[in-house]
C-alpha positions in Angstrom: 26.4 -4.7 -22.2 25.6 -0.9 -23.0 22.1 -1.5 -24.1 21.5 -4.0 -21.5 22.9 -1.3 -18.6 20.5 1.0 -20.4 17.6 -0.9 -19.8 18.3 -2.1 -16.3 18.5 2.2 -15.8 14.9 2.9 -17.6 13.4 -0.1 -16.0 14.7 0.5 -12.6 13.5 4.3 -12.4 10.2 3.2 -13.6 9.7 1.2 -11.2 10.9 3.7 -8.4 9.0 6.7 -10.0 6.8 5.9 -12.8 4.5 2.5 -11.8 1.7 2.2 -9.5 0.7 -1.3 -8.3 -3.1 -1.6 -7.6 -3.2 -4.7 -6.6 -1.4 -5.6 -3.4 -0.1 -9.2 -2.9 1.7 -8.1 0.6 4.0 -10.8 -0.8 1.9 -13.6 -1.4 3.8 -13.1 -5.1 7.1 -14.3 -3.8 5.9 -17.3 -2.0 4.2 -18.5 -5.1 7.5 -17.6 -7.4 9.3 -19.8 -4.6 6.8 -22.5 -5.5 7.0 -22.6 -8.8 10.7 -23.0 -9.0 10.6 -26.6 -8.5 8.1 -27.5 -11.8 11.3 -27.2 -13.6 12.7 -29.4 -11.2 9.4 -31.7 -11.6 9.5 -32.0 -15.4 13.1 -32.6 -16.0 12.7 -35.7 -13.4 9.6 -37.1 -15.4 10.9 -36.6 -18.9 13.9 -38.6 -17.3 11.7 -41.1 -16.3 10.2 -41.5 -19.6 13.4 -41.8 -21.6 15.0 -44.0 -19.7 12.1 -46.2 -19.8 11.1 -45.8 -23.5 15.0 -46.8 -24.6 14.7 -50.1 -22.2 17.3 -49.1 -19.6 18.4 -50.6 -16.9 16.0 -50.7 -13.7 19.1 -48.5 -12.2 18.2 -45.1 -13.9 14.7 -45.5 -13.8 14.6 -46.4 -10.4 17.3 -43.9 -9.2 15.1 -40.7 -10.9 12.0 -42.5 -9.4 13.9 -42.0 -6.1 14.4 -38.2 -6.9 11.4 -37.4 -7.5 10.0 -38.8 -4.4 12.5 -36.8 -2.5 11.5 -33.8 -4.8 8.0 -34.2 -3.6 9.3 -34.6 -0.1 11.7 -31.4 -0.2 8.6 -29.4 -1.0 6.1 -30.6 1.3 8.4 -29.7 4.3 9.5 -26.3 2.7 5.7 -25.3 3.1 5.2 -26.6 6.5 7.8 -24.8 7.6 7.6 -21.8 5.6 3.7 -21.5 5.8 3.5 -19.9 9.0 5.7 -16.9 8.0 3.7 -16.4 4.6 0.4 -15.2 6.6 2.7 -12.9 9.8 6.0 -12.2 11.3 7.4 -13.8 14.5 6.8 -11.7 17.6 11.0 -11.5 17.4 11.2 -9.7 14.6 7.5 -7.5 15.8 9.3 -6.5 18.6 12.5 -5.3 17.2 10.8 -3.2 14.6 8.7 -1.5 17.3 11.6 -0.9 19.7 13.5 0.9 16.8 10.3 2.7 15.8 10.1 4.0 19.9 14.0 5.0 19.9 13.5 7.2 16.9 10.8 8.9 18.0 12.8 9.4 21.9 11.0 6.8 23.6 13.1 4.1 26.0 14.1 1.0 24.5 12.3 -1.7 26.7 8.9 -0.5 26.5 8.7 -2.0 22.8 7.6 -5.5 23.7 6.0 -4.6 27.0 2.2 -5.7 25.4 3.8 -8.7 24.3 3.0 -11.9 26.1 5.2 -15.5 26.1 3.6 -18.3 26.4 5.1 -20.8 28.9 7.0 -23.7 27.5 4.7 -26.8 27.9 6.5 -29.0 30.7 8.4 -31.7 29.1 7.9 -35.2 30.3 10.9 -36.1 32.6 11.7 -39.5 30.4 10.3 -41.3 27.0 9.0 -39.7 24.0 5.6 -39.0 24.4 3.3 -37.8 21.4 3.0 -34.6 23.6 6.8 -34.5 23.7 6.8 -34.9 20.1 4.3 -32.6 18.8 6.4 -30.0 21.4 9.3 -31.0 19.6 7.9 -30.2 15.8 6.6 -27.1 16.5 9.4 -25.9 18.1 11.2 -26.9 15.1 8.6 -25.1 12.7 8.9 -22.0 14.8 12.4 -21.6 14.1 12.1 -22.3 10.9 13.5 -26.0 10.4 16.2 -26.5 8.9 16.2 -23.7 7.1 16.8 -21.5 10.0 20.6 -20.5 9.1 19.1 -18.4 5.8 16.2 -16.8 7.3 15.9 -13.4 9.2 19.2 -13.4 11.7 20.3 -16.6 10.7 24.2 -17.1 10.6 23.9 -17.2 6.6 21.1 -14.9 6.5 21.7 -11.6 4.5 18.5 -9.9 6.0 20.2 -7.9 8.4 22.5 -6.2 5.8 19.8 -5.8 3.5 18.0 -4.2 6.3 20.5 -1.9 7.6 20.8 -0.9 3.9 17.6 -0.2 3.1 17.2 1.7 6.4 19.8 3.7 5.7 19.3 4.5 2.2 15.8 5.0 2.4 15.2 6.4 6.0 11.6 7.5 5.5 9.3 10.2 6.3 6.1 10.5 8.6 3.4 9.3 6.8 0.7 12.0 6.7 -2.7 11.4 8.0 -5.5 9.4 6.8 -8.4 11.0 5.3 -11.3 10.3 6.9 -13.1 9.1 4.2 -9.9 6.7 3.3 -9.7 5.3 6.8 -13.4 4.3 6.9 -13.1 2.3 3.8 -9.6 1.4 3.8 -10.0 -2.6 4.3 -12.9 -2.5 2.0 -12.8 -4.4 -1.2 -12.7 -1.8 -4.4 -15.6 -3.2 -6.2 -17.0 -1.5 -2.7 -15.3 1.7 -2.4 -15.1 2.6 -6.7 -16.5 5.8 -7.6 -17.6 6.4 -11.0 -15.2 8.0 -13.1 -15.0 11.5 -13.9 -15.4 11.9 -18.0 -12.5 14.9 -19.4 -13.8 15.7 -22.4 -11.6 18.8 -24.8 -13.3 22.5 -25.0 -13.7 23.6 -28.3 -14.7 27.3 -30.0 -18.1 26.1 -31.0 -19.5 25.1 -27.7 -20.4 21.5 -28.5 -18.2 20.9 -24.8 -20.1 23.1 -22.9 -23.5 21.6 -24.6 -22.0 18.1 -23.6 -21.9 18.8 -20.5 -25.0 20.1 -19.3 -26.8 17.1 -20.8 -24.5 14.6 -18.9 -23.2 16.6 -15.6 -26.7 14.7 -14.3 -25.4 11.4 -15.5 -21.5 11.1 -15.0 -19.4 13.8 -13.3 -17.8 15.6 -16.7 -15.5 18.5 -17.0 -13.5 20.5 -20.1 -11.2 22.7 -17.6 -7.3 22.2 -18.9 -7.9 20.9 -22.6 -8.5 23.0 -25.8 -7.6 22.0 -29.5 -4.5 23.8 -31.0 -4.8 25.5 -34.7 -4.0 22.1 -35.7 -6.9 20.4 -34.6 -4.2 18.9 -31.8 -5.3 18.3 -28.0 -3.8 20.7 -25.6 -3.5 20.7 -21.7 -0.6 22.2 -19.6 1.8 20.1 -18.4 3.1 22.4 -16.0 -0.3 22.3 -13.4 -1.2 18.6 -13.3 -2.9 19.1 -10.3 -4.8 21.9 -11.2 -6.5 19.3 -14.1 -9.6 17.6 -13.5 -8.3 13.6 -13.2 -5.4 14.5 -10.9 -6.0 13.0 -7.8 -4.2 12.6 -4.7 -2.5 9.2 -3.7 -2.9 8.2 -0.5 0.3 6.7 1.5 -0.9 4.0 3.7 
């Protein structure tokens, strides 16, 4: 329990102070972790399906895991329907709270957070019958809300979001996010492969000049620098820890 409480401490300040994702899945990860919770469920149900029909069961097991496994397929089929929509943008419920919180804390009046915000008229329903306009009405109403799942999402009944919310608010209330830089806001939705520079090559300066050589045969080439880095008596590289931005490679992260 010791060494395991130990780990959960290193790992968790890494990931608060010491890791830098490149690559930003704006949650795509968790949907596809959500998916691929049910190939356990999916194997277990065929190897099921095999025994029980390799030992010459009865049609009852067989037939009964058959069953499951259709309602398996079913499960997930619906789960993305109605889950799908909120994978690519929030609802305009949850838009409009977030803004109206953002306008009260920077002194503004509460109801002018969803004044751009439009509603679309409810399509008239027909007075009697179920029509397949009636119907299709009907389902994506149901989608919207988020089927029958609606209880454990956002400010469902069951839903823990708006604890988790309030928490994180509160615990982590945030600064201004300093401005763009120019040249980061022109290229900001640009892929990398676009926007990469070419690295910039450290090399170590050394008593017999070979550095200083170095780099006026390849400052035409690559951007190169020996500023910060010297050998010890030892033979040992040497740079001072205490003025990382002062060192060639330090660069700036940009909060978006």
């Amino acid at each position: 329990m010791i060494s395991l409480s130990l780990l959960y401490l290193a790992f968790r300040y890494n990931v608060f102070y010491a890791f830098s994702i490149d690559v930003d899945t704006k949650g795509d990860a968790y949907g596809q972790a959500l998916q691929h919770l049910t190939v356990g469920i999916y194997l277990a149900e065929l190897c099921l399906i095999g025994l029980f029909g390799s030992r010459n069961g009865t049609a009852g097991p067989v037939t009964l895991m058959t069953v499951l496994f259709v309602i398996t397929l079913l499960y997930q089929a619906y789960l993305n329907w109605v889950l799908q929509p909120l994978m690519n943008s929030l609802s305009d419920d949850l838009l409009a709270e977030e803004e109206r919180e953002v306008l009260s804390e920077a002194g503004l009046e509460d109801g002018t957070a969803a004044s751009g915000m439009r509603t679309s008229p409810g399509a008239p329903e027909d007075a009697k019958g179920w029509t397949p306009r009636r119907l299709f009405d009907k389902l994506s109403s149901h989608r919207q809300r988020g089927g029958f799942f609606a209880p454990f999402l956002f400010h469902g009944p069951r839903s823990a979001y708006p604890t988790l919310r309030s928490r994180l608010r509160s615990n982590f209330p945030g600064t201004p996010v300093p401005p763009l830089p120019e040249e980061a806001a022109v290229s900001a939705y640009y892929h990398p492969a676009v926007t990469a520079r070419v690295p910039k090559l450290w090399i170590t300066k050394d008593g017999m000049g070979l550095s200083t050589q170095e780099i006026e045969q390849s400052k035409e080439v690559i951007e190169i620098s020996d500023e910060g880095a010297s050998f010890d008596q030892k033979g040992n590289i040497v740079w001072d820890h205490d003025r990382l931005k002062d060192l060639p490679l330090w660069e700036e992260r940009i909060e978006y």
